[in-house]
C-alpha positions in Angstrom: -47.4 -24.1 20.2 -46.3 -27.2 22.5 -43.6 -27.0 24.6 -40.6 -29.2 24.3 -38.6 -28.1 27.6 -39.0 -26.8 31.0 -36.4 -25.2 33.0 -34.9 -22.8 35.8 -38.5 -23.5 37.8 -38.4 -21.9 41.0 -41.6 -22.9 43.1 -44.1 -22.4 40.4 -42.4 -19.9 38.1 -40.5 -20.9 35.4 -39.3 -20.8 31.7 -40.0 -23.0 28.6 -39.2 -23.5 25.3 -42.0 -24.3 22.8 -42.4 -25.3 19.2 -45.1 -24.3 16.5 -46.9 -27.3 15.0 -47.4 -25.3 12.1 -44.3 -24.1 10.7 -41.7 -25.5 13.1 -40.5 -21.8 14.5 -39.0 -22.5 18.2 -39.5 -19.6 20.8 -38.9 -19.1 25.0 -41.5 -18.1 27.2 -39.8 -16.7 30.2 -42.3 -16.5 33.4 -44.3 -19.3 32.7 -46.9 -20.1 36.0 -46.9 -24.1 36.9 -50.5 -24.1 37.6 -53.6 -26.3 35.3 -55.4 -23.4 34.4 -51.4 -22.3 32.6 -51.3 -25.6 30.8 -54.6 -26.5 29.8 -55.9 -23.0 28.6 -53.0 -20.5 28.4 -50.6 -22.5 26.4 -52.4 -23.8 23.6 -53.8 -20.5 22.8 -50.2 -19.1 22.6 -49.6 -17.7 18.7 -46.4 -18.1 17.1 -44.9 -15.2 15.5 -43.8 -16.4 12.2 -47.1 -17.9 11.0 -49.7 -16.2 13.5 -50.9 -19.8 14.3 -51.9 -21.5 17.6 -53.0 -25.0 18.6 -55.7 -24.2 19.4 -56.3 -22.5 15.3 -54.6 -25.8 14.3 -57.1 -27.8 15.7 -54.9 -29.8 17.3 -55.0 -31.2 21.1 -53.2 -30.1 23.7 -50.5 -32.5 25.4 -51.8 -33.8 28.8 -49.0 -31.5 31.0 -48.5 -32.0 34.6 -47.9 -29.5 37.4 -44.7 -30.5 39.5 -46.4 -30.3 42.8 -50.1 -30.4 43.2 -53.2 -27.9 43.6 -53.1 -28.3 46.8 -49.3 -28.0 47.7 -48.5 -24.3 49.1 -44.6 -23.9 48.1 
């Protein structure tokens, strides 16, 4: 699933909404963690719920995602 919008991020919690490559079914994901390891791994092994499918089943690559303050940034 990719995600399509960020929101209500306090520090490095927050909520997104994501999309399934596959069959298009939309779903929010509400205590998301801001971090690399969250974007890089976590996400595109996220399955939908409709068709059972991740990006990662797809085959598909995973969008380059940045954090909104660094590693190294204690907030």
């Amino acid at each position: 699933m990719k995600v399509i919008n960020r929101y209500n991020q306090f520090r490095r919690d927050l909520d997104i909404d994501m999309e399934c490559e596959g069959c298009g079914e939309k779903k929010t994901y509400k205590g998301a963690y801001d971090d690399d390891n969250f974007w890089v791994n976590v996400v595109p092994g996220f399955k939908c719920d409709k068709c059972g499918k991740s990006s990662n089943d797809l085959g598909l690559k995973s969008e380059d995602t940045h954090t909104k303050y660094a590693s190294w940034e204690v907030v």
